[in-house]
C-alpha positions as CSV (number, residue, x, y, z in Angstrom):
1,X,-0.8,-8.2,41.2
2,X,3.2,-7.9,40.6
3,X,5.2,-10.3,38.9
4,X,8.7,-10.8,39.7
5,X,10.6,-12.3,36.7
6,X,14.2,-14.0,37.1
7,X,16.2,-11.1,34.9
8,X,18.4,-13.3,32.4
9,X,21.9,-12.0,31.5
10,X,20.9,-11.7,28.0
11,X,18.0,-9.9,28.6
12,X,19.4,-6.3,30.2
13,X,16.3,-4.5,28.6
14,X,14.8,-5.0,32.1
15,X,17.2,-3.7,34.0
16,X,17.7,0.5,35.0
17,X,20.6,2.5,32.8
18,X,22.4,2.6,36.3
19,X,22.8,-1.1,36.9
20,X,23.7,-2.0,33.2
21,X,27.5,-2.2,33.1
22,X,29.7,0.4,30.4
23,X,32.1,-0.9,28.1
24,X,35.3,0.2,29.1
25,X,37.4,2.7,26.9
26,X,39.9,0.6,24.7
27,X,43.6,1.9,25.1
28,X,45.2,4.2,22.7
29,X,47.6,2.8,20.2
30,X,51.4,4.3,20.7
31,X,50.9,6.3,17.1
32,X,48.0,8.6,18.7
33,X,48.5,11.4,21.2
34,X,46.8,11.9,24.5
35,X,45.1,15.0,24.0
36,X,43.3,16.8,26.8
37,X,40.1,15.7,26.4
38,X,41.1,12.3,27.1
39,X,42.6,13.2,29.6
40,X,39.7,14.6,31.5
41,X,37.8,11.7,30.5
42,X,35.6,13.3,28.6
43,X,35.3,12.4,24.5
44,X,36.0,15.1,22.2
45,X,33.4,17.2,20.8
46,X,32.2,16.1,17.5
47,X,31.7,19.2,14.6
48,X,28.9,18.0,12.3
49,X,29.6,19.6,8.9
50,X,27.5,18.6,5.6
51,X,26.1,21.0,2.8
52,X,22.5,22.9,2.8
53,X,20.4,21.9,0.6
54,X,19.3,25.8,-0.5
55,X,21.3,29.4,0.9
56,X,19.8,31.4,2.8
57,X,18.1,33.6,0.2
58,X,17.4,31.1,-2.7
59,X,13.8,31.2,-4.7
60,X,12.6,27.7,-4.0
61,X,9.0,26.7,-5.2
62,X,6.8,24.9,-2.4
63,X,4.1,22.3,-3.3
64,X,3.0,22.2,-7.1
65,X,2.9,25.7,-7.3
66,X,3.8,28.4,-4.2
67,X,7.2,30.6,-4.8
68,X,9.0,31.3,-2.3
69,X,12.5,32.5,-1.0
70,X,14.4,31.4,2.1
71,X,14.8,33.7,5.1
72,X,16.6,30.7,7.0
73,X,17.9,27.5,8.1
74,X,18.9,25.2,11.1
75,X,18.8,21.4,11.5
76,X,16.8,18.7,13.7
77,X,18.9,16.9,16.2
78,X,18.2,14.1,13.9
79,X,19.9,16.3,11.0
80,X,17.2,17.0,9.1
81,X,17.1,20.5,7.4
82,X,14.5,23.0,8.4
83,X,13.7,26.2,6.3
84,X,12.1,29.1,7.4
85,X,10.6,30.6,3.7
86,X,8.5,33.3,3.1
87,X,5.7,32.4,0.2
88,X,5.9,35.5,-2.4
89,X,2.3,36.3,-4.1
90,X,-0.3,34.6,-2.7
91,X,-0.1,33.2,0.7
92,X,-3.4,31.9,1.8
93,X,-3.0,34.2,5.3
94,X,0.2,32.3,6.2
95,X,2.9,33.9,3.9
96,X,5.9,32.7,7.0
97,X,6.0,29.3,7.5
98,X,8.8,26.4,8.1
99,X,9.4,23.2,5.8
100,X,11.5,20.3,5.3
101,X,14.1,20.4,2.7
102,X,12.4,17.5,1.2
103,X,9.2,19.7,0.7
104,X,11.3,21.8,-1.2
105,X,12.5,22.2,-4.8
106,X,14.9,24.6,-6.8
107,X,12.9,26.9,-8.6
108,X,13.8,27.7,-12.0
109,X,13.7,30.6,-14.3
């Protein structure tokens, strides 16, 4: 059985990405150039840029009590850190693994 259900303006959940309507681009002020990009009509790129948690090569300890030391690092598309670490005495037969940051703490001394 299909139902068909009246679509309300204020209800565009319903409706595909195609038929939903963009907002258009707001014009620039006089102060700002027109750059290329805009131009084309493409935005420009964005660079993300924020600090690492640990270098590449830092002696972190994992869980109460693993040591480790980073071999390396990239990020989630949600930004989260990831670290590849290598566990340094004993392993438990997995001495490579990857971690969040937030798994991780600065080990000292």
């Amino acid at each position: 059985m299909t139902m068909h259900t009246q679509i309300n303006p204020a209800d565009r959940t319903l409706l595909p990405r195609g038929l939903i309507a963009r907002r258009r681009s707001v014009a620039l002020p006089v102060t700002q150039a027109i750059t290329m990009a805009d131009r084309s009509g493409r935005r420009p790129r964005r660079v993300y840029r924020a600090a690492w948690k640990f270098r590449i090569g830092a002696d972190v300890q994992f869980g109460s009590e693993m040591k480790a030391r980073v071999l390396w690092r990239r990020r989630t598309a949600r930004g989260l850190e990831l670290y590849d670490i290598e566990v340094i005495g004993d392993a438990y037969g997995r001495p490579l693994r990857t971690v969040m940051a937030g798994a991780l703490e600065p080990l000292n001394g």
